[in-house]
Every structure is written in C-alpha cells, then in structure tokens.
SETIKE-915466 format. One record per residue: residue number from 1; residue in one letter; chain; x, y, z of N, C-alpha, C in turn. Coordinates in nm, 3 decimals. Layout:
# SETIKE-915466
+-----+-----+-------+---------+---------+---------+---------+----------+---------+---------+---------+---------+
!   n ! res ! chain !  n_east ! n_north !    n_up ! ca_east ! ca_north !   ca_up !  c_east ! c_north !    c_up !
+-----+-----+-------+---------+---------+---------+---------+----------+---------+---------+---------+---------+
! NUM !   A !     A !       X !       Y !       Z !       X !        Y !       Z !       X !       Y !       Z !
...
+-----+-----+-------+---------+---------+---------+---------+----------+---------+---------+---------+---------+
***
This chain:
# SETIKE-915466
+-----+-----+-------+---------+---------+---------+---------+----------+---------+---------+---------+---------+
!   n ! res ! chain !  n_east ! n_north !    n_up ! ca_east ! ca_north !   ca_up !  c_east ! c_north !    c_up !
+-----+-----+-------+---------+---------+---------+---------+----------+---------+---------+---------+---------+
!   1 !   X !     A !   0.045 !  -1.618 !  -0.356 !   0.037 !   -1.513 !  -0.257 !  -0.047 !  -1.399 !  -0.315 !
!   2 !   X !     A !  -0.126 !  -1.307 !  -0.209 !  -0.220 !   -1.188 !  -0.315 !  -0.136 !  -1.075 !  -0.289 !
!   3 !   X !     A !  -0.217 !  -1.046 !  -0.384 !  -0.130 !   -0.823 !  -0.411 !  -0.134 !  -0.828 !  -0.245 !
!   4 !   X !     A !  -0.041 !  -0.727 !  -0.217 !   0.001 !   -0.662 !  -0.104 !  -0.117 !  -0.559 !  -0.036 !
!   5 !   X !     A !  -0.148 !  -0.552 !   0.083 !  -0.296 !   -0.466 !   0.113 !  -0.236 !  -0.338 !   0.111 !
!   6 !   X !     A !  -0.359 !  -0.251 !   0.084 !  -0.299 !   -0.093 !   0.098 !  -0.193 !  -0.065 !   0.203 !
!   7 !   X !     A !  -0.067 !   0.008 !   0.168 !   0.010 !    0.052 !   0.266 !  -0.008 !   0.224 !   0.321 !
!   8 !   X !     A !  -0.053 !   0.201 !   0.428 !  -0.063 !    0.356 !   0.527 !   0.035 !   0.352 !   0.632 !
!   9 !   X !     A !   0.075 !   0.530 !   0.638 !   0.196 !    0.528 !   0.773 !   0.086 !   0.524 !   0.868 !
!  10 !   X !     A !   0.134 !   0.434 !   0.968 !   0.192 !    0.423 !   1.101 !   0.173 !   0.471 !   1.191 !
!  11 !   X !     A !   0.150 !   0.574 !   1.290 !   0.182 !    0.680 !   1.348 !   0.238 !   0.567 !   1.514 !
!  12 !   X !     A !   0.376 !   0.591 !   1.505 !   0.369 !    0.545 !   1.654 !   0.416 !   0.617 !   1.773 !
!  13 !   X !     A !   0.378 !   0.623 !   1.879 !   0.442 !    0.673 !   2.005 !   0.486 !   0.617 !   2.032 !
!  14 !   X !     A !   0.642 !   0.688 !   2.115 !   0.715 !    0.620 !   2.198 !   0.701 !   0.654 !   2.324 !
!  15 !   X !     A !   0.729 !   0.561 !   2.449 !   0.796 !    0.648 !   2.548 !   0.951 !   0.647 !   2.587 !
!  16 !   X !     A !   1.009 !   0.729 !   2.619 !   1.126 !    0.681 !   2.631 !   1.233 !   0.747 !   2.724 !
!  17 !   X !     A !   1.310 !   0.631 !   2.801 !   1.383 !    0.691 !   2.907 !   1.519 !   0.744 !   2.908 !
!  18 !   X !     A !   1.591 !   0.782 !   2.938 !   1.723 !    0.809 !   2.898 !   1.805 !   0.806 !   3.025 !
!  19 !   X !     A !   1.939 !   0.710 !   3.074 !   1.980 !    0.715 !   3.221 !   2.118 !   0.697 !   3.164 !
!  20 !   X !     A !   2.164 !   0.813 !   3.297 !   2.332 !    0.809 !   3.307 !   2.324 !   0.855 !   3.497 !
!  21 !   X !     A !   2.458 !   0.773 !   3.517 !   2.520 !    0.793 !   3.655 !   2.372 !   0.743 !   3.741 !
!  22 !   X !     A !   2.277 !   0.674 !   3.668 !   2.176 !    0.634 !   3.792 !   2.045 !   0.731 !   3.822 !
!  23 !   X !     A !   2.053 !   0.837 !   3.737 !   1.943 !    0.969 !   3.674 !   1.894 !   0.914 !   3.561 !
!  24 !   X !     A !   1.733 !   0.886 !   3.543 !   1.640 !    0.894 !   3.430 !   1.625 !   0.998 !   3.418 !
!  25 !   X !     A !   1.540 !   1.019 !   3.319 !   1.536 !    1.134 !   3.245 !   1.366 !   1.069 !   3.134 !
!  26 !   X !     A !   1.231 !   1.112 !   3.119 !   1.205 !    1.044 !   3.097 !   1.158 !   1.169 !   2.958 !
!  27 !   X !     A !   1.114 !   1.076 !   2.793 !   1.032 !    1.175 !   2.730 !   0.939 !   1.150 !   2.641 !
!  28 !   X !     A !   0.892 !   1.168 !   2.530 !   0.846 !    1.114 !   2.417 !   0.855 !   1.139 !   2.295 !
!  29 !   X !     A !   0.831 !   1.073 !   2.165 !   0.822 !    1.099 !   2.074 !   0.787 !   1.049 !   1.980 !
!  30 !   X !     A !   0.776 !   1.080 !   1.835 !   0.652 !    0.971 !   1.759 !   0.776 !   0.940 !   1.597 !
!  31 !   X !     A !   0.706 !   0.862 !   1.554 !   0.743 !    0.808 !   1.408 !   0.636 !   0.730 !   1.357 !
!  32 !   X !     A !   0.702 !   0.701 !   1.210 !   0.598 !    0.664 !   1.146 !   0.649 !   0.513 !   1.080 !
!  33 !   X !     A !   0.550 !   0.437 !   1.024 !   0.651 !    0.316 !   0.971 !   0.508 !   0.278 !   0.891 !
!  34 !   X !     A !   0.611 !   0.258 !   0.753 !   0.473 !    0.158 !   0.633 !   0.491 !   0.052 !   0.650 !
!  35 !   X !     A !   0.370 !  -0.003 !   0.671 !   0.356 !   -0.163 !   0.634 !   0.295 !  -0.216 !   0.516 !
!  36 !   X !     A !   0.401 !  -0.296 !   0.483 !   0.321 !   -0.384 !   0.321 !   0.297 !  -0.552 !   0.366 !
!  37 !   X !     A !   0.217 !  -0.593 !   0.355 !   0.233 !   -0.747 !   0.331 !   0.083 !  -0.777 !   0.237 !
!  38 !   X !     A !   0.069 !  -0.908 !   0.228 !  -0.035 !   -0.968 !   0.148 !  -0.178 !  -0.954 !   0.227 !
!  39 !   X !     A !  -0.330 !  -0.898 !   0.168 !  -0.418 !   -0.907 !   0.229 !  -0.479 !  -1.066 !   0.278 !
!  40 !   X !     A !  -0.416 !  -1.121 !   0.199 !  -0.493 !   -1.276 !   0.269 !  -0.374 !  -1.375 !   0.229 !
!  41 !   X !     A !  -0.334 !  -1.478 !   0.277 !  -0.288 !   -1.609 !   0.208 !  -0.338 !  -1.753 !   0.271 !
!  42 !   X !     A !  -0.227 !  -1.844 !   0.213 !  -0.331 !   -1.944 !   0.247 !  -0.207 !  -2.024 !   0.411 !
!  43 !   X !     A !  -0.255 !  -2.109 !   0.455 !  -0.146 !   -2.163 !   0.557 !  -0.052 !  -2.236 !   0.526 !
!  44 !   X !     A !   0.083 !  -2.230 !   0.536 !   0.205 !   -2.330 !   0.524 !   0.289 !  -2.242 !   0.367 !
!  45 !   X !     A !   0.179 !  -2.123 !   0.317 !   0.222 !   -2.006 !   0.215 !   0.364 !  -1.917 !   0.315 !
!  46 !   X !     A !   0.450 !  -1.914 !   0.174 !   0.546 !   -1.804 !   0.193 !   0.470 !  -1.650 !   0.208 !
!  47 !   X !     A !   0.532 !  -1.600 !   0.320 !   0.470 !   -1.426 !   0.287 !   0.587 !  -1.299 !   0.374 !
!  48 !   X !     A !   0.606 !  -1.269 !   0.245 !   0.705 !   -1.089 !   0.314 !   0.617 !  -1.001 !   0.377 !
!  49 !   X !     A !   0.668 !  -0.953 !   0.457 !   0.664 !   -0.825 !   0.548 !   0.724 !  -0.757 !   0.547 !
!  50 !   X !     A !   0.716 !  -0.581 !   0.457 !   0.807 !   -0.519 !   0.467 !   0.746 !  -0.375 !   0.560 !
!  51 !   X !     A !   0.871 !  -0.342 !   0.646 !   0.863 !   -0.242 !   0.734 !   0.890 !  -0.156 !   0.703 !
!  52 !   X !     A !   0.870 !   0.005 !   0.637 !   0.994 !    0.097 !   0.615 !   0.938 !   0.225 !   0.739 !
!  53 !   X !     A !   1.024 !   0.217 !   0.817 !   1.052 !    0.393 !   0.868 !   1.039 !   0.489 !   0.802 !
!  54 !   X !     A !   0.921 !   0.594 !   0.881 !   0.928 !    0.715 !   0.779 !   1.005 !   0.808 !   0.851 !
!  55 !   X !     A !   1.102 !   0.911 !   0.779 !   1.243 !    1.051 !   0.842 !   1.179 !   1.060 !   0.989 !
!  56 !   X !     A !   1.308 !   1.027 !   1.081 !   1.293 !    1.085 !   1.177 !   1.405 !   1.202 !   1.233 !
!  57 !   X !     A !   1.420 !   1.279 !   1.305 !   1.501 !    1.370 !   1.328 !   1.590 !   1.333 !   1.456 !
!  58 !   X !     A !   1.690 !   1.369 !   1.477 !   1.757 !    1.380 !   1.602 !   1.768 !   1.515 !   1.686 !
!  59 !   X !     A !   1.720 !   1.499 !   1.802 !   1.735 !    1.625 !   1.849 !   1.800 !   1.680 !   1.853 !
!  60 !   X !     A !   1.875 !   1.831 !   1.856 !   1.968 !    1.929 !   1.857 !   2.021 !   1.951 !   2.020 !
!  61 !   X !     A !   1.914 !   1.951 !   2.086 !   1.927 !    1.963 !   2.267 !   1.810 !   1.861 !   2.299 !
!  62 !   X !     A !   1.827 !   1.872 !   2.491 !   1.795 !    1.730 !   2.551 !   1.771 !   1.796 !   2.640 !
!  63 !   X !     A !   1.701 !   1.839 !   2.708 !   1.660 !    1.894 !   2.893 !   1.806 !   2.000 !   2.902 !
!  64 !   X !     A !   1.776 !   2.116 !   2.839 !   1.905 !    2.227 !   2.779 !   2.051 !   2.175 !   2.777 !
!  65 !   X !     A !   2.074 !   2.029 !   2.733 !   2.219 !    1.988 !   2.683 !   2.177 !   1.967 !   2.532 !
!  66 !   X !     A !   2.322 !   2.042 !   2.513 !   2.330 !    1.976 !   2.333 !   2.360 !   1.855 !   2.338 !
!  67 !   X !     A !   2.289 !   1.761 !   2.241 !   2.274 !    1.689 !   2.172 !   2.376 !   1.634 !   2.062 !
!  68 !   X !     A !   2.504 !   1.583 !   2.070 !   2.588 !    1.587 !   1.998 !   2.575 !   1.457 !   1.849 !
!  69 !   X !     A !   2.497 !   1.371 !   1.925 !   2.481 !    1.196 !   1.800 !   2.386 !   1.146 !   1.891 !
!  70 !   X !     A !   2.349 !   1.028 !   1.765 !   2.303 !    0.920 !   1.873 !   2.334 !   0.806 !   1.783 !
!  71 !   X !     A !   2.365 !   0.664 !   1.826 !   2.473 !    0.563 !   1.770 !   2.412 !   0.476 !   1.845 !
!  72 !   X !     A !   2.472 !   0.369 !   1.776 !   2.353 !    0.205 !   1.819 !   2.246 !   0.194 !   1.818 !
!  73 !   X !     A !   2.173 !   0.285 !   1.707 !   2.020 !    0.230 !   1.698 !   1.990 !   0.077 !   1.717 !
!  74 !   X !     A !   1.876 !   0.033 !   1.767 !   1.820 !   -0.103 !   1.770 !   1.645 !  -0.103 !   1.739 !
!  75 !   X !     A !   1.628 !  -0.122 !   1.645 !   1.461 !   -0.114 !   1.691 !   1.479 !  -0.266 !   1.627 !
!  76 !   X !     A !   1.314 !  -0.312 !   1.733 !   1.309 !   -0.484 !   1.744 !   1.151 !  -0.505 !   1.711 !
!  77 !   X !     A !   1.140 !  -0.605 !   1.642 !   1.015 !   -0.640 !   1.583 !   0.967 !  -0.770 !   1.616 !
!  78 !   X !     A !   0.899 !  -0.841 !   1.703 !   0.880 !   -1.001 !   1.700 !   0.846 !  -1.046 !   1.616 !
!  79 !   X !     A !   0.836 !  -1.180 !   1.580 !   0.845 !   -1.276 !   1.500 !   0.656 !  -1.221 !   1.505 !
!  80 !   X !     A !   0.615 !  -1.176 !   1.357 !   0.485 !   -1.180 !   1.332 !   0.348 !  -1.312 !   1.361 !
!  81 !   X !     A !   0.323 !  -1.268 !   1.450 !   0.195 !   -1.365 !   1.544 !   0.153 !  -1.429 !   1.391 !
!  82 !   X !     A !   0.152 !  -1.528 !   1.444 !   0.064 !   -1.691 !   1.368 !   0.173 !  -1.707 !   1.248 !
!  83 !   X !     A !   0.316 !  -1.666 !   1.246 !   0.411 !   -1.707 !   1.149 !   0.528 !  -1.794 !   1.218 !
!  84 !   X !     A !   0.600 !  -1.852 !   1.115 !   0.710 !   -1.885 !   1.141 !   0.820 !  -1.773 !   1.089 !
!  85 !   X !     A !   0.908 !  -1.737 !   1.172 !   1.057 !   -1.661 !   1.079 !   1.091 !  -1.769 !   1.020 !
!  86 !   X !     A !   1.160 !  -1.702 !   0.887 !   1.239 !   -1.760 !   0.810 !   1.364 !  -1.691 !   0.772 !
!  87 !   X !     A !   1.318 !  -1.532 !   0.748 !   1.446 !   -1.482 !   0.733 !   1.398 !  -1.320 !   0.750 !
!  88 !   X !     A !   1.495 !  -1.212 !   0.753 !   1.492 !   -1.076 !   0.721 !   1.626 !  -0.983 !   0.681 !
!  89 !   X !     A !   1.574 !  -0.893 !   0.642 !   1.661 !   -0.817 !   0.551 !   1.636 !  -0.695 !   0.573 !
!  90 !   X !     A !   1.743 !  -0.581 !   0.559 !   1.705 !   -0.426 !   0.539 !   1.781 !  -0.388 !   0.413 !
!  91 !   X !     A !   1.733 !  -0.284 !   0.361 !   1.743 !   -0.231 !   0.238 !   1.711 !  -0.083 !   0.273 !
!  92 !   X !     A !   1.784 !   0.015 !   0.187 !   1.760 !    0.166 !   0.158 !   1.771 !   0.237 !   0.256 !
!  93 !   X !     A !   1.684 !   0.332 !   0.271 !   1.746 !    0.424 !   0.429 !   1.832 !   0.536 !   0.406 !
!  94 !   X !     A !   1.840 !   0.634 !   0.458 !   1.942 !    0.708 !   0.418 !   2.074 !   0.670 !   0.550 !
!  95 !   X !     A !   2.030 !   0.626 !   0.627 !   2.193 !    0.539 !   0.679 !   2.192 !   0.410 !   0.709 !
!  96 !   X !     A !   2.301 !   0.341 !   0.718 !   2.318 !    0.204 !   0.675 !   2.277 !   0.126 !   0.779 !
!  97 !   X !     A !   2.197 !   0.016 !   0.802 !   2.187 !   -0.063 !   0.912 !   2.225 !  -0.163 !   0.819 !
!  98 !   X !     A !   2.193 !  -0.273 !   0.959 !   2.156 !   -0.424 !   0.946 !   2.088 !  -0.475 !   0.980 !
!  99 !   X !     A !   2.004 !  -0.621 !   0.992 !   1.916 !   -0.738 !   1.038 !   1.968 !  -0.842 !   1.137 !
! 100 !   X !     A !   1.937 !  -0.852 !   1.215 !   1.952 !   -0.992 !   1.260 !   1.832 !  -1.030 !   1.328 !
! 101 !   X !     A !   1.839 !  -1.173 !   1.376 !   1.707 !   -1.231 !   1.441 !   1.778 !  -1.323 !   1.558 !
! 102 !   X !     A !   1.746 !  -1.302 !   1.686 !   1.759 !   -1.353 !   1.776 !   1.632 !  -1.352 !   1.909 !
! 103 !   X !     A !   1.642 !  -1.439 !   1.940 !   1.511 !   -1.489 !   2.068 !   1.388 !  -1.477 !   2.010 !
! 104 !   X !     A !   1.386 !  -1.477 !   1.876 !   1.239 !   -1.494 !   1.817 !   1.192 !  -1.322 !   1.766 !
! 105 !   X !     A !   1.323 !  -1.251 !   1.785 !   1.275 !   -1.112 !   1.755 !   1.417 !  -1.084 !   1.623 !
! 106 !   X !     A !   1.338 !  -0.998 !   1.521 !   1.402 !   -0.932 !   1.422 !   1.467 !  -0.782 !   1.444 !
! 107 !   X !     A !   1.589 !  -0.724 !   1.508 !   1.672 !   -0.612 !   1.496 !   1.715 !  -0.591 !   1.406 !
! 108 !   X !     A !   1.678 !  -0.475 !   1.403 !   1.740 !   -0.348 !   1.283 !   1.866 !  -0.283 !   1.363 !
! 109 !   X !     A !   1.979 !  -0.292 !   1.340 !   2.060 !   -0.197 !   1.433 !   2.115 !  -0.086 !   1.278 !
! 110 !   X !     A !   2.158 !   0.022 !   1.346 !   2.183 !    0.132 !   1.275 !   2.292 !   0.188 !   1.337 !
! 111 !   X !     A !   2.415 !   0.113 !   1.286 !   2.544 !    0.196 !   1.390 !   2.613 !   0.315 !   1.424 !
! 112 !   X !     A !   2.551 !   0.467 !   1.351 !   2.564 !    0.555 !   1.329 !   2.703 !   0.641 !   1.329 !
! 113 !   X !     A !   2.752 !   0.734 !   1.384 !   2.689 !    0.782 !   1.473 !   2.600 !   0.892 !   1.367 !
! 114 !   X !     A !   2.452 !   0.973 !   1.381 !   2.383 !    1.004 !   1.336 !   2.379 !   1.217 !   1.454 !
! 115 !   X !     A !   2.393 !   1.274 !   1.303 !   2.464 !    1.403 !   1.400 !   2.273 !   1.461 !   1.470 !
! 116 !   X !     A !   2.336 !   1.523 !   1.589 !   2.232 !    1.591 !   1.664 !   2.160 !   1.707 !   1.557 !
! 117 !   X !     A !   2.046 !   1.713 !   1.543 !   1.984 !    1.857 !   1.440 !   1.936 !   1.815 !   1.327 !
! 118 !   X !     A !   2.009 !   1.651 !   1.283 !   1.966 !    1.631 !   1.166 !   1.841 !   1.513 !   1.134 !
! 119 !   X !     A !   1.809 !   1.513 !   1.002 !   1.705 !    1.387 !   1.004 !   1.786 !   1.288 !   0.905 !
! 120 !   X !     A !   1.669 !   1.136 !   0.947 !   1.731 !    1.060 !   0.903 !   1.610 !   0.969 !   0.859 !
! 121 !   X !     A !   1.677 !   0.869 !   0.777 !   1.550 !    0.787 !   0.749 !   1.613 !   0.637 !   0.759 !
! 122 !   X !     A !   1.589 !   0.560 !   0.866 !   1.606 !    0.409 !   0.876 !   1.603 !   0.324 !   0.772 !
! 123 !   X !     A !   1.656 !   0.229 !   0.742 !   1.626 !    0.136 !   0.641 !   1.497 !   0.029 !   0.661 !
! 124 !   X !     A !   1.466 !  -0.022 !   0.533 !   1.332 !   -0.052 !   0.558 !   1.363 !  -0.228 !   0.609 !
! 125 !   X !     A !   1.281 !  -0.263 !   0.661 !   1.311 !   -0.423 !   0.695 !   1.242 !  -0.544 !   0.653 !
! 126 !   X !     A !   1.209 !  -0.621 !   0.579 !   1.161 !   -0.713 !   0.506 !   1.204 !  -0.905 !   0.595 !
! 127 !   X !     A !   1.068 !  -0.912 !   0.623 !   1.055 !   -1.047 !   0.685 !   1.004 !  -1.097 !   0.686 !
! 128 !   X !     A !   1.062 !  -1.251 !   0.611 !   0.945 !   -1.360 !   0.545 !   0.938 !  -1.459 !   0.628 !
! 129 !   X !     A !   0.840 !  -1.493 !   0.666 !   0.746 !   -1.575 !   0.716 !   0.722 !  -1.704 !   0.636 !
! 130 !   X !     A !   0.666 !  -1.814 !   0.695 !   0.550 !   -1.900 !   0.629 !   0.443 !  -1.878 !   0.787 !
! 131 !   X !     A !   0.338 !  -1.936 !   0.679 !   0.209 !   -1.853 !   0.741 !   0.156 !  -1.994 !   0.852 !
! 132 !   X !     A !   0.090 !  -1.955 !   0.943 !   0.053 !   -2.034 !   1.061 !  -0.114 !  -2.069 !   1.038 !
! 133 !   X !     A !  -0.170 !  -2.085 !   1.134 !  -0.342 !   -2.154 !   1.132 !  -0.408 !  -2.050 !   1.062 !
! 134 !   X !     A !  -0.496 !  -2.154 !   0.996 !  -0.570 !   -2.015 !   0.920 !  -0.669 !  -2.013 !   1.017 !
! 135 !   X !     A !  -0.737 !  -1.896 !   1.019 !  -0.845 !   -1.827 !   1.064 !  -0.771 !  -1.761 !   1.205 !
! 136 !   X !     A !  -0.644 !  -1.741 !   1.172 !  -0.596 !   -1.616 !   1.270 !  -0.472 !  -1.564 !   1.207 !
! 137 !   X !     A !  -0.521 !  -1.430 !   1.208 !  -0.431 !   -1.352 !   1.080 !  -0.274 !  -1.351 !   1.145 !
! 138 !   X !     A !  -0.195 !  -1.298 !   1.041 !  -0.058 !   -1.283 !   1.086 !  -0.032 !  -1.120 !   1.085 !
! 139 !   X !     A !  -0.023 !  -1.092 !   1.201 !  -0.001 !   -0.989 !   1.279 !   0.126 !  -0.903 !   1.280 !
! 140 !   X !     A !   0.176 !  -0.798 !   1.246 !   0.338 !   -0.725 !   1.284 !   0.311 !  -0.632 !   1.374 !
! 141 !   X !     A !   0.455 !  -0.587 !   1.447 !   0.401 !   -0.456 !   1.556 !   0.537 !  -0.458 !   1.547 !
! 142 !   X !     A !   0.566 !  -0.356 !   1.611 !   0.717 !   -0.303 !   1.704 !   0.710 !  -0.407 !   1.885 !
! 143 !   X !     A !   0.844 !  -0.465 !   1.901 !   0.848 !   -0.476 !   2.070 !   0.852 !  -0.405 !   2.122 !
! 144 !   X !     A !   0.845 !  -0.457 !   2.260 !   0.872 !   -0.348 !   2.375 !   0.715 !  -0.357 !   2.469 !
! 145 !   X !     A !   0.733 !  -0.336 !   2.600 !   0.631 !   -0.341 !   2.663 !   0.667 !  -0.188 !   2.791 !
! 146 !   X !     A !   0.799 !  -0.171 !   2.811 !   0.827 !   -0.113 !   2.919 !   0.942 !  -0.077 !   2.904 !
! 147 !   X !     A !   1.048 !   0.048 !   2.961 !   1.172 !    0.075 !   2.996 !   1.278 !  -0.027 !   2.953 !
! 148 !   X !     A !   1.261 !  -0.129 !   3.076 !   1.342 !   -0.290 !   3.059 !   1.305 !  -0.369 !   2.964 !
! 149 !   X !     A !   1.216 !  -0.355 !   2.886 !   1.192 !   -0.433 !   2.737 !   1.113 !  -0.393 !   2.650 !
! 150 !   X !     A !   1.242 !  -0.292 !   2.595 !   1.225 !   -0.199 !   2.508 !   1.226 !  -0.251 !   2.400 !
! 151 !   X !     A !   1.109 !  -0.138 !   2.277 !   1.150 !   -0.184 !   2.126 !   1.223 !  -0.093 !   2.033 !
! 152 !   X !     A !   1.299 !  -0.029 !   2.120 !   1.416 !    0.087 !   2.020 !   1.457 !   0.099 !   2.139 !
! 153 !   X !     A !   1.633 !   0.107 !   2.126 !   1.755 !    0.148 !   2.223 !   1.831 !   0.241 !   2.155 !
! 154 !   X !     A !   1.930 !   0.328 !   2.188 !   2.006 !    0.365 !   2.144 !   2.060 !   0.439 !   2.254 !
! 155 !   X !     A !   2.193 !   0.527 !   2.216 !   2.306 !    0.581 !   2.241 !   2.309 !   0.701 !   2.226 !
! 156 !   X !     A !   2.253 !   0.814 !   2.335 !   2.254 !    0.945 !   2.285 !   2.390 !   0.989 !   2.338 !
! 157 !   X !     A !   2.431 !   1.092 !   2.260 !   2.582 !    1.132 !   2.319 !   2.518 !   1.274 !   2.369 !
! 158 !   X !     A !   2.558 !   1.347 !   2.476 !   2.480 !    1.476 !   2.515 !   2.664 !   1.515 !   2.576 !
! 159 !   X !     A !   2.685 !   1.658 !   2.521 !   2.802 !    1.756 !   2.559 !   2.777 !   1.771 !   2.717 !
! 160 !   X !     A !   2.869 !   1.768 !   2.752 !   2.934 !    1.799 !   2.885 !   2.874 !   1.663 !   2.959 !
! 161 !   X !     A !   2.767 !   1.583 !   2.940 !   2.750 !    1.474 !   3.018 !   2.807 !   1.348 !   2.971 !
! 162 !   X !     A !   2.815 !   1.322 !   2.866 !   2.824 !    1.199 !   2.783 !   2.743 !   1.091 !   2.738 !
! 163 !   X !     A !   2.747 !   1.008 !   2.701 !   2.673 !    0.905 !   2.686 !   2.564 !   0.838 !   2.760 !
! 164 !   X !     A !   2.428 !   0.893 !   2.680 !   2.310 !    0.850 !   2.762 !   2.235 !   0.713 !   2.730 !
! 165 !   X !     A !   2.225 !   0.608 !   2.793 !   2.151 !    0.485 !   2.740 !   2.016 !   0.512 !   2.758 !
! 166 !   X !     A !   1.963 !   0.493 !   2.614 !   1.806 !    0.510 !   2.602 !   1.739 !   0.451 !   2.565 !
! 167 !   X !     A !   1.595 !   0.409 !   2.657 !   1.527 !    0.288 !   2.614 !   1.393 !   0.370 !   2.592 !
! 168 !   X !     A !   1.308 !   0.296 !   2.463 !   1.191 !    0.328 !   2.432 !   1.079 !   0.229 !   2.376 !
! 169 !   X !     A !   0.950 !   0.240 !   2.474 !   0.879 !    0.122 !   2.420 !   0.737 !   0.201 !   2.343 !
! 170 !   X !     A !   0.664 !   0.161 !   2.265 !   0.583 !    0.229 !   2.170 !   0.459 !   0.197 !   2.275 !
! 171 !   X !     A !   0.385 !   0.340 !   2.291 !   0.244 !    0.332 !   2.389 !   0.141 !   0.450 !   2.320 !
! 172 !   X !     A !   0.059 !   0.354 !   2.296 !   0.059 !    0.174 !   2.256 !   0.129 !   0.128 !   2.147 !
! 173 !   X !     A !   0.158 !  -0.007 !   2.118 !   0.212 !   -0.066 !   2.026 !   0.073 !  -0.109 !   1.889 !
! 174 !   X !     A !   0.076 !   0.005 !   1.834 !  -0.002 !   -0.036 !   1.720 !   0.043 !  -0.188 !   1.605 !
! 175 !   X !     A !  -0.081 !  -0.227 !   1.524 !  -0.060 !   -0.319 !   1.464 !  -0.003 !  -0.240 !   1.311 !
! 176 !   X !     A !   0.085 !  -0.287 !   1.262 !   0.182 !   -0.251 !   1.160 !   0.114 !  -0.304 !   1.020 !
! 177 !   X !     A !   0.113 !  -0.431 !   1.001 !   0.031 !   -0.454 !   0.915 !  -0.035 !  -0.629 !   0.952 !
! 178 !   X !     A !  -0.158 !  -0.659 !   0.886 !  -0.249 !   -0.795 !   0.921 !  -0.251 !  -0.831 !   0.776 !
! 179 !   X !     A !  -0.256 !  -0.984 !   0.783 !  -0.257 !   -1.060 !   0.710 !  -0.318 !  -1.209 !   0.685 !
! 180 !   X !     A !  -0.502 !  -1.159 !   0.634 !  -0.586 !   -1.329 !   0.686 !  -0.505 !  -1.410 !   0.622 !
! 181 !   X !     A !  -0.498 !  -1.514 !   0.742 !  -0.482 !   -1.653 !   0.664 !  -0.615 !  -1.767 !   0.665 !
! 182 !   X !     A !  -0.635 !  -1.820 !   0.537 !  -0.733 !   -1.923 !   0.527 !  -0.687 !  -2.076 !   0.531 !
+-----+-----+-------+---------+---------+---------+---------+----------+---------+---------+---------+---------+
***
C-alpha cells in the first residue's frame, strides 16, 4: 500500500432541516473533516480510510429558543466508490461514538447528550476497503442527497418546545479523499 496522500480539511456545508408538531424550520451550517487514505494502490489491495471531524459547536439558541443538547448524532458515509467494505471503526473525539455499517453505508452515531453553547469534536472513523477496477479511483464523501436522505441526523432538544428531529444533507457533497487504483 503507498504513504497516505496529503491530508487537508474539508470544508463542508450542510443544509439542514429541523421539524416538530409538522413545522420545518430550515438552516445551515459548515464543518470540516480530514481525509487520509493511500495516493494510489493496486486492485484486490487492502486500503484504510480515515475520516476525522474537525470541533464543531452546538448552538446556544435556535430561531430565539434556547438550545438545551443535541443527542443521537448519526453522520453516514457510503461504502467508498470502486471498494468493497470490509470493516470500520471510530477512535478519539472528545465524545464517545460508535460504527456500524448497514445498507452499504458506514454510521458514526454519537449518543450524547452534547450541552447547547459548547464544542465538540466527533470521533474519527476509519474504513477499510479492498480496492475495486483499476483505472477508477476509490472515492469517500459524506451521504445524503436531500431532507429525506440525509447524511447527519440528530436530536436537538430546544426549551419550552422539545425535541426537534433534524435532518442535514451536505450541499454540495464534496469528495473527502481519492485514491488511484492501477
């Protein structure tokens, strides 16, 4: 496998909706995420992908409600174009998630609850692959295309309303990190 290609943050946008009692609410906001993997390998080669989140904050207020947590993070990653999954993992972070992989997509959930005002930093996510046809690289991004298939969910808690379900898809969905295969 080769050295890992330069790793640069990220910059991603979200959009993202927030609905209770049948009221959206719509807004945005950005983060950052490093990508490491190998600049080239060869096909039927093992290769990691590691994701790390750079600090993001939780808001303090929300359309003038305080902002009390937000709990059930999910951000979802598909199975990196021209790979097979094999497995993934999170590590570090300043709060604790986990991994899983289902329908061909890798979740990070982060069960929090994570207080309103403060920042936080996700754990990073690591997912190995074997590598697919060469002469088409292996690709990472964040999911999500829209509202209904989103690539980060979560659980905002907002005072006096309660619990807001919030979906956010990255626009656009930048490429995270590439990886030729020969």
């Amino acid at each position: 496998m080769a050295a890992p290609a330069s790793a640069t943050p990220v910059s991603v946008n979200w959009s993202c909706q927030g609905t209770i009692f049948g009221i959206s609410q719509t807004s945005s906001m950005s983060t950052s995420v490093t990508g490491t993997a190998p600049g080239s390998t060869t096909s039927g080669s093992a290769v990691a992908i590691t994701l790390t989140p750079g600090a993001s904050s939780v808001p303090s207020s929300a359309s003038g409600f305080t902002v009390t947590n937000i709990s059930n993070l999910k951000m979802t990653f598909p199975t990196p174009a021209n790979s097979t999954l094999v497995s993934a993992t999170a590590s570090g972070g300043s709060v604790a998630g986990t991994v899983s992989t289902s329908g061909g997509n890798v979740v990070l959930t982060v069960p929090g609850p994570i207080a309103g005002g403060t920042s936080f930093t996700p754990p990073a996510v690591t997912i190995n692959v074997t590598a697919g046809t060469p002469g088409t690289p292996i690709t990472s991004k964040y999911a999500g295309t829209s509202y209904s298939n989103p690539g980060m969910t979560m659980t905002t808690k907002v005072a006096i309303v309660g619990n807001v379900a919030t979906a956010c898809y990255p626009s656009p969905s930048p490429t995270l990190t590439t990886t030729t295969v020969s």
